[in-house]
C-alpha positions in Angstrom: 263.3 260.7 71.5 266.1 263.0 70.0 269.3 263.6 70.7 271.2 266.3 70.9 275.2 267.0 71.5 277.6 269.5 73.0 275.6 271.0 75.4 277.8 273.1 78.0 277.3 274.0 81.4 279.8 275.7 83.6 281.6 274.5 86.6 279.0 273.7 89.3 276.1 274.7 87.2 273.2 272.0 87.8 271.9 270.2 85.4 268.7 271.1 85.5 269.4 274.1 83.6 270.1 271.5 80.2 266.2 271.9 79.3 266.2 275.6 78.7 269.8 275.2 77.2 268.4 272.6 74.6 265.7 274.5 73.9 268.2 277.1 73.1 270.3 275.7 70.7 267.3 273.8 68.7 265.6 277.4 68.3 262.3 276.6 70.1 261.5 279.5 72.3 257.7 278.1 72.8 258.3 274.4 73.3 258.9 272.4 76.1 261.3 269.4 77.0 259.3 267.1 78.6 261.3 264.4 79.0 265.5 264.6 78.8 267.9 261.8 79.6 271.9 262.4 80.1 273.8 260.0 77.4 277.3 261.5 77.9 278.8 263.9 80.3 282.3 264.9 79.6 284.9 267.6 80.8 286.1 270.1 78.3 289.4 271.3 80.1 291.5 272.7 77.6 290.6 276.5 78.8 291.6 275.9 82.3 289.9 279.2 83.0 286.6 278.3 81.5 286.2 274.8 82.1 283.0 273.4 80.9 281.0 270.2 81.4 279.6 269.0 77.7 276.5 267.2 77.4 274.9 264.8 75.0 271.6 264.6 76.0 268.5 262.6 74.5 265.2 263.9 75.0 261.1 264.7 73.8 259.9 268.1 73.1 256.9 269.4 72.7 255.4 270.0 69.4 256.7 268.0 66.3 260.4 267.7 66.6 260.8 266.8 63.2 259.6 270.5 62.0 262.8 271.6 63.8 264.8 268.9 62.1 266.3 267.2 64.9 268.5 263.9 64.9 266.6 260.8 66.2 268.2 259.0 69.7 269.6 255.7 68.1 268.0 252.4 69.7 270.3 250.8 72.6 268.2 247.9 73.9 270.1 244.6 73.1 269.2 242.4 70.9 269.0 238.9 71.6 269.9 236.5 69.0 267.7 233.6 67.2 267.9 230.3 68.2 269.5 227.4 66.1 268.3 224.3 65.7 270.6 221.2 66.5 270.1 219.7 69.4 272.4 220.6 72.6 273.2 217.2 73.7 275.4 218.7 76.7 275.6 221.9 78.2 278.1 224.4 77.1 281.2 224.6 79.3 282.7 228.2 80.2 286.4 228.3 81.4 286.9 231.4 83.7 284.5 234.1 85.6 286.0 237.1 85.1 284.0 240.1 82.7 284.3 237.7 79.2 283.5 234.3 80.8 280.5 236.4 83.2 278.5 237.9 80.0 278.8 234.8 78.0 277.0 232.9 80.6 274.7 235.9 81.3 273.4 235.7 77.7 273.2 231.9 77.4 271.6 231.8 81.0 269.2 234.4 79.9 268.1 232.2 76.7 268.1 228.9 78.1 271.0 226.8 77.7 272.1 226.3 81.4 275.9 226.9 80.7 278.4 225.7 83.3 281.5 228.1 84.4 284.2 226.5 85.9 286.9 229.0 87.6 289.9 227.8 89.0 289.8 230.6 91.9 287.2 231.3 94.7 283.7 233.4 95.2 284.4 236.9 95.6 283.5 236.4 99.5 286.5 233.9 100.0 288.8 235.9 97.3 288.7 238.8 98.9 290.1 237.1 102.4 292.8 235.1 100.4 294.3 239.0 98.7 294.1 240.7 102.0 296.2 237.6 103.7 298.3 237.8 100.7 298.9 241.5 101.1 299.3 241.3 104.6 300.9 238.1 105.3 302.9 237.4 102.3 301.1 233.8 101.9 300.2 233.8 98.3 297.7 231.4 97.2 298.3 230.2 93.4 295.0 230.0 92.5 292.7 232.3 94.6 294.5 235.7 94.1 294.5 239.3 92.8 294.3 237.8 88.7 292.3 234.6 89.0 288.7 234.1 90.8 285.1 235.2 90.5 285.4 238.5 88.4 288.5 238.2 86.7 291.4 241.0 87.6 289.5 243.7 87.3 287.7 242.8 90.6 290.9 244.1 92.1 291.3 247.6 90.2 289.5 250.8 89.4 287.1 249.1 87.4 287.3 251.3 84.4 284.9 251.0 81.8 286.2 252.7 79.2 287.0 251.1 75.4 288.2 251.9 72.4 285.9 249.4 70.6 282.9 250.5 69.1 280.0 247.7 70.0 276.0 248.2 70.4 276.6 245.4 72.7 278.4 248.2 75.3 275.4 248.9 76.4 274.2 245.6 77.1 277.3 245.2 79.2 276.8 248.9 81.0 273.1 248.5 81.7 273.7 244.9 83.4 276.4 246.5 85.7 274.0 249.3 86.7 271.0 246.8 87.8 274.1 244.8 89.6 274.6 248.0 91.7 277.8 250.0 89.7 275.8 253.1 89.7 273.7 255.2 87.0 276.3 257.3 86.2 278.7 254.5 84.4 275.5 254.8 81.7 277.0 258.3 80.6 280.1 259.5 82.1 283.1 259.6 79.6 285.3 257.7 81.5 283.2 255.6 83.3 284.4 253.4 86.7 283.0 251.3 89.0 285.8 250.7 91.6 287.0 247.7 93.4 284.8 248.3 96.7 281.5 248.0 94.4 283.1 245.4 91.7 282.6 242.9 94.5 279.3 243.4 95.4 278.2 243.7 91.6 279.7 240.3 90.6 278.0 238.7 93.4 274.3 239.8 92.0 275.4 239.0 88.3 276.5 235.0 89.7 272.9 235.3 91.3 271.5 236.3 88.4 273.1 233.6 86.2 272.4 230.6 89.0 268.5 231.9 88.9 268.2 231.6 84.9 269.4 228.2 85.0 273.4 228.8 85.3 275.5 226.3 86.9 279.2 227.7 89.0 281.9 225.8 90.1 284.4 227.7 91.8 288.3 226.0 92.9 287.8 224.6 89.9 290.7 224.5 87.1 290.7 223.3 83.4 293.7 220.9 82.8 293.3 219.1 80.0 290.5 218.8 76.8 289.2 215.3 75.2 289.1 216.2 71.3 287.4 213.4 69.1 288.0 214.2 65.4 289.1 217.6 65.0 286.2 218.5 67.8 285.9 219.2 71.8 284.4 216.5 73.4 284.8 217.3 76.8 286.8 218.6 79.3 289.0 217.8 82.5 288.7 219.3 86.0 291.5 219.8 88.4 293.4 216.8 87.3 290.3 214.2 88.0 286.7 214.4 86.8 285.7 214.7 83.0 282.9 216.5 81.5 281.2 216.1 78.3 280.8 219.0 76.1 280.3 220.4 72.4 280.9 223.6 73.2 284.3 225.3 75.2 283.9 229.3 76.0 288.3 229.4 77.5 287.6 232.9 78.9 291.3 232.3 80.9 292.4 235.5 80.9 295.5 237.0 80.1 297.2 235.5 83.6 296.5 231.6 82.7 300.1 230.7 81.9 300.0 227.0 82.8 296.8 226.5 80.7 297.7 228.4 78.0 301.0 225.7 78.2 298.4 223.3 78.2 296.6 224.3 74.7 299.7 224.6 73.4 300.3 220.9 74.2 297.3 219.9 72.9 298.0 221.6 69.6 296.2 224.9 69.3 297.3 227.2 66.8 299.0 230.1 69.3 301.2 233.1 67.8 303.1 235.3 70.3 301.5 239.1 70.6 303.1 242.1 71.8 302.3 243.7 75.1 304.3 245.8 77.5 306.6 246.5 80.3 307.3 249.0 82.7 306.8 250.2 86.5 303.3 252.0 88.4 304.1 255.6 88.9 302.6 257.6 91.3 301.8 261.5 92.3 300.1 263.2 94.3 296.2 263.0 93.5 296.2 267.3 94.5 299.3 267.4 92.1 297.1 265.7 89.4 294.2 268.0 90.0 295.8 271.2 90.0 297.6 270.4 86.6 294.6 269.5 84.7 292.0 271.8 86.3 293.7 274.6 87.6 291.8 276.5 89.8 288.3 274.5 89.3 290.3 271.3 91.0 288.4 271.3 94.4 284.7 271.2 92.0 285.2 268.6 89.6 287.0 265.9 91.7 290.1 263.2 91.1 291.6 264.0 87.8 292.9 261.6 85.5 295.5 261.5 82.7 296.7 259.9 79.3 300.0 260.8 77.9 302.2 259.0 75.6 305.9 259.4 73.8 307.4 258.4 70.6 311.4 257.7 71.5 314.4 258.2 69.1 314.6 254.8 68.4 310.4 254.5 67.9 309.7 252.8 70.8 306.8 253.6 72.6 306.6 255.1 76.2 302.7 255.9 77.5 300.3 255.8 80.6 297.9 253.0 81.0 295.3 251.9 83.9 295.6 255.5 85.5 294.0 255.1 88.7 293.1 258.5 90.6 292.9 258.5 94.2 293.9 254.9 94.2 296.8 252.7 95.3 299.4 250.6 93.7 298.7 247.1 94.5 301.2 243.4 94.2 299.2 241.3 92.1 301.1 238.2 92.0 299.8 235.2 90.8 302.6 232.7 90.7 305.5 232.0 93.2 308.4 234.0 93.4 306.7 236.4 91.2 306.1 240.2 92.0 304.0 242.0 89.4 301.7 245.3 90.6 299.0 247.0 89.3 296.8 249.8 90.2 293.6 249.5 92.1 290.5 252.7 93.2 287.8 252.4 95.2 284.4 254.1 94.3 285.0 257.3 95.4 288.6 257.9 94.4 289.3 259.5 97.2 293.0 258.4 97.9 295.6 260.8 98.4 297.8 259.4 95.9 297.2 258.9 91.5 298.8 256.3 90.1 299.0 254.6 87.1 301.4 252.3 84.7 304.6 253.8 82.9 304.9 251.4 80.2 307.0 250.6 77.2 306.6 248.7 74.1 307.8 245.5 74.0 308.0 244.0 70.5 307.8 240.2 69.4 311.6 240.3 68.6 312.5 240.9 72.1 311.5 237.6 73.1 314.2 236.2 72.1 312.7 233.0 71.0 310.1 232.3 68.1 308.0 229.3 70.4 304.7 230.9 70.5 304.7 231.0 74.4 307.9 233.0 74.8 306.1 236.2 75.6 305.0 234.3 78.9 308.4 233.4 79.3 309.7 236.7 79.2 306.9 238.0 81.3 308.2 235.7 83.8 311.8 236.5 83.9 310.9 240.1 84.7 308.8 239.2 87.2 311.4 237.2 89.1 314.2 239.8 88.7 311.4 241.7 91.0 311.0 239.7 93.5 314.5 239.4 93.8 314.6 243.0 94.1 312.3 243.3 96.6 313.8 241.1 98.9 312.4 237.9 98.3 309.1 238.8 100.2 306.7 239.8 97.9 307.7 243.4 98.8 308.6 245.2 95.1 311.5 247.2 94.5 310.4 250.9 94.8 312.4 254.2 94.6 311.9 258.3 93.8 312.0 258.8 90.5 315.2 261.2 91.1 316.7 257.7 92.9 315.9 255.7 89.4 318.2 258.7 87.3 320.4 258.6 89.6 320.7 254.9 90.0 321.2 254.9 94.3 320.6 251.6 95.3 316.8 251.5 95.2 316.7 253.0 92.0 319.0 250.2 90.9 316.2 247.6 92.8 314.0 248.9 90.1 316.1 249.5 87.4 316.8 245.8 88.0 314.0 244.6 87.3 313.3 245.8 83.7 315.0 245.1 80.4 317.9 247.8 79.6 315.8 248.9 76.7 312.4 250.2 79.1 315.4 251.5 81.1 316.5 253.7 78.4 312.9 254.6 76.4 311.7 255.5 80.4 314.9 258.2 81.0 314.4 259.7 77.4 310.8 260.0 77.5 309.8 261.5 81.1 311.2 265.2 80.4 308.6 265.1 77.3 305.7 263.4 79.7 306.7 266.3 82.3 305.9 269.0 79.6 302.7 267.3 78.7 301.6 267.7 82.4 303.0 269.7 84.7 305.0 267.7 87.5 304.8 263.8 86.2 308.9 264.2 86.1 308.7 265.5 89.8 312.2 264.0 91.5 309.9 262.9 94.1 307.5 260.9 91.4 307.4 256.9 93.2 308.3 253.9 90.9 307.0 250.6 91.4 308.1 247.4 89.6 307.4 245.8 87.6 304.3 246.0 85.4 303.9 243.2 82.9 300.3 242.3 82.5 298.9 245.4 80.5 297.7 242.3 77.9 298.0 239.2 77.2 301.6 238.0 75.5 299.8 235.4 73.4 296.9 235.0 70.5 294.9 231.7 69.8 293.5 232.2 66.5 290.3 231.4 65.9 288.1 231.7 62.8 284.9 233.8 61.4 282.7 231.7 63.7 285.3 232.8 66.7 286.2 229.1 67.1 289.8 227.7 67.1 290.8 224.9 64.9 289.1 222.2 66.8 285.8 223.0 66.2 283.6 223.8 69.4 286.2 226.1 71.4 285.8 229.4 71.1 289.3 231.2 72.4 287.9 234.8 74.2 288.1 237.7 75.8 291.7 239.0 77.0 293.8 235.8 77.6 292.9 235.0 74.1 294.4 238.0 72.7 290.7 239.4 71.2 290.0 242.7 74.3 291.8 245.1 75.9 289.8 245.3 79.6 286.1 245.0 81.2 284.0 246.2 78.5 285.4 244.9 75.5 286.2 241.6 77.4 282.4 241.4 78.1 281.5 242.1 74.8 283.6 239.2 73.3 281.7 237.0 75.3 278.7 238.7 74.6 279.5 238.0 70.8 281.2 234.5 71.6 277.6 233.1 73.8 275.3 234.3 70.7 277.5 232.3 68.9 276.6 229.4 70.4 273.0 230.5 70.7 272.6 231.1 66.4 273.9 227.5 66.5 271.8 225.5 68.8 268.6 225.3 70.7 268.3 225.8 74.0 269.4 223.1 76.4 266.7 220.6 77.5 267.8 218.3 80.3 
């Protein structure tokens, strides 16, 4: 195989004209392509008169491809660790089901060692009925909701798949989500998504998967606390009454996990507070959204998206995050008197709204406090100040964006519920975001607050070997400071199991 990049077709064009168009650009007028496979589609939209799709495109030729000096196709198939050799004498122990916890007991099902995942929320059947109650209802269940249970929080979202890290693991992670049903296309598009509708149904197949290799899941089941015998994880304890012996702890909490990360810190783990950010979901029209990044090609090349970002006077940061087209905005509370949102799309982004965060740096020194878990504590003062806002209900404060400048009484609900400096960076920077696409500073622009969860406020270090100072827990994925969403999430636990697995042999009851 070869592979070959910037291919273009125009808008609407099929793709079965990318043979002859390869053939084209490698100078083979007599060869054939005889086998071709799509690696990365893109949308080149900076000519909004001659908007092209741009291909990278691996494929065989006829003849001997290496006459017409052509760059090989890199290998993507995964590859699978060697075995240790101490003995396992217990299984390994997993804490949390969302994208980190999931791979890391794919790839120790896979090899043999018959990990155990414990999560503290419900299957995706049950979690989906506990949300909608929550939505609907107002009855919020603490530990069945939109950030903990089977899939983590981004079973309620757009499912996004895109990362900044580069990993040849990605592909592990992308090729297991399209044999779970998320759809070919997530193999190549640029910004790949999944959506929420078909996150459920693929998380199902990967705990079916795991359970048939040898897996073992408890759901409604919470860590809370850890036996440590000389510097070492011994074992751990389940919702307040049953132990478990173990040499090896995956905490894949995620970044919601508050009262356990108050538990490690209890227990002594080395924690520093990290930075994260705050801010409200914004939303648009989706039509609005298209016509300003397509221009007259919107109605061909379907819900747009966006990125934009501002540098304020006083250098802090004001940018877009989780932009959701055709999607919803979406109260993802997961503690009492709490309101946070988030954004969430199905599949075919077909909403009439875009939405997405409006976020603002928040810096370490804003904390106000040096204890390591004063980021959460901050988190959660913001949180109440919206529930407040919103009446109390789990209803968030919500107002035009002309209603926030001019601070009328629900632009001072929102307003209310975010420090004075995100107040400040958000009025300075929207003029410049309005530039950068046409319409973002529309009057009529909806504001939801708050948003607080775009990471996690807290790191546990851990070492070379990915463990934390007592030996046997590996800290992972988001809650642990080391990922930034599904894919790289999945790849720390990717990288965390085959730790594991380079250390021991497989587990032999």
């Amino acid at each position: 195989m070869y592979r070959i990049s910037q291919i273009k077709l125009d808008v609407g064009e099929k793709t079965s004209a990318l043979p002859q168009k390869i053939l084209k650009k490698i100078g083979s007028s007599a060869g054939q392509i005889t086998e071709y496979r799509i690696v990365k589609e893109s949308i080149d939209a900076r000519d909004k008169g001659d908007i092209k799709l741009v291909y990278t495109v691996d494929f065989e030729v006829s003849g001997d491809g290496s006459a017409l000096k052509l760059e090989s196709a890199p290998k993507t198939e995964y590859q699978y660790v060697e075995s240790g050799n101490r003995t396992l004498n217990h299984r390994p122990v997993i804490v949390g089901f969302g994208p980190c916890g999931m791979f890391a007991a794919l790839i120790l099902s896979e090899m043999g060692y018959k990990p155990l995942v414990i999560e503290r929320g419900n299957p995706v059947e049950k979690r989906v009925q506990d949300v909608e109650r929550f939505w609907k209802e107002g009855l919020l269940n603490e530990e069945s909701n939109v950030q903990f249970g089977e899939g983590g929080a981004g079973t309620f979202s757009d499912g996004k798949l895109t990362t900044q890290i580069k990993d040849s693991r990605i592909r592990k992670v992308l090729e297991e989500l399209v044999a779970a049903g998320g759809g070919e296309e997530i193999l190549y598009k640029q910004k790949p998504h999944i959506g929420t509708d078909v996150l459920r149904t693929v998380v199902l197949h990967i705990r079916k998967k795991i359970l048939e290799r040898g897996g073992e899941i408890r759901f409604a089941s919470k860590l809370t606390n850890i036996k440590l015998i000389d510097g070492a994880v011994a074992g751990v304890e389940i919702n307040g009454q049953e132990w478990i012996e173990t040499e090896n702890l995956v905490l894949a909490i995620g970044h919601s996990a508050r009262d356990t990360f108050r538990v490690l810190n209890e227990l002594g783990f080395e924690m520093v507070q990290k930075p994260f950010s705050i801010g409200v979901r914004i939303e648009h029209p989706q039509e609005q959204i298209n016509k300003a990044q397509y221009g007259k090609a919107f109605e061909k090349l379907g819900a747009a998206d966006y990125k934009l970002s501002h540098r304020c006077g006083n250098g802090r940061g004001v940018y877009t995050f989780c932009m959701c087209p055709g999607g919803e905005v979406i109260i993802a509370s997961s503690q009492d008197g709490r309101v946070v949102t988030n954004g969430m799309s199905y599949h075919d982004r077909d909403g009439k709204y875009a939405n997405s965060a409006l976020l603002v740096d928040v810096r370490t020194e804003d904390f106000g406090s040096s204890h390591p878990l004063a980021g959460v504590e901050f988190q959660e003062k913001y949180e109440k100040k919206a529930f407040e806002e919103g009446g109390r209900n789990y209803k968030a404060p919500k107002a035009l964006w002309r209603d926030f400048v001019q601070e009328s009484e629900e632009g001072k609900h929102v307003r209310n519920s975010l420090p004075e400096f995100a107040v400040e960076a958000l009025l300075e920077a929207m003029p410049y975001l309005g530039r950068k696409l046409k319409g973002f500073d529309a009057e009529n622009a909806i504001l939801t607050a708050v948003e607080t969860r775009s990471s996690s406020p807290v790191r546990i270090i851990r070492d070379e070997q990915m463990q934390s100072k007592y030996k046997g827990i590996y800290p992972a994925g988001e809650g642990a400071g080391y990922a930034g969403g599904i894919t790289s999430a999945a790849v720390d636990g990717i990288r965390i199991a085959e730790q594991i697995v380079s250390r021991y042999k497989p587990f032999d009851e």
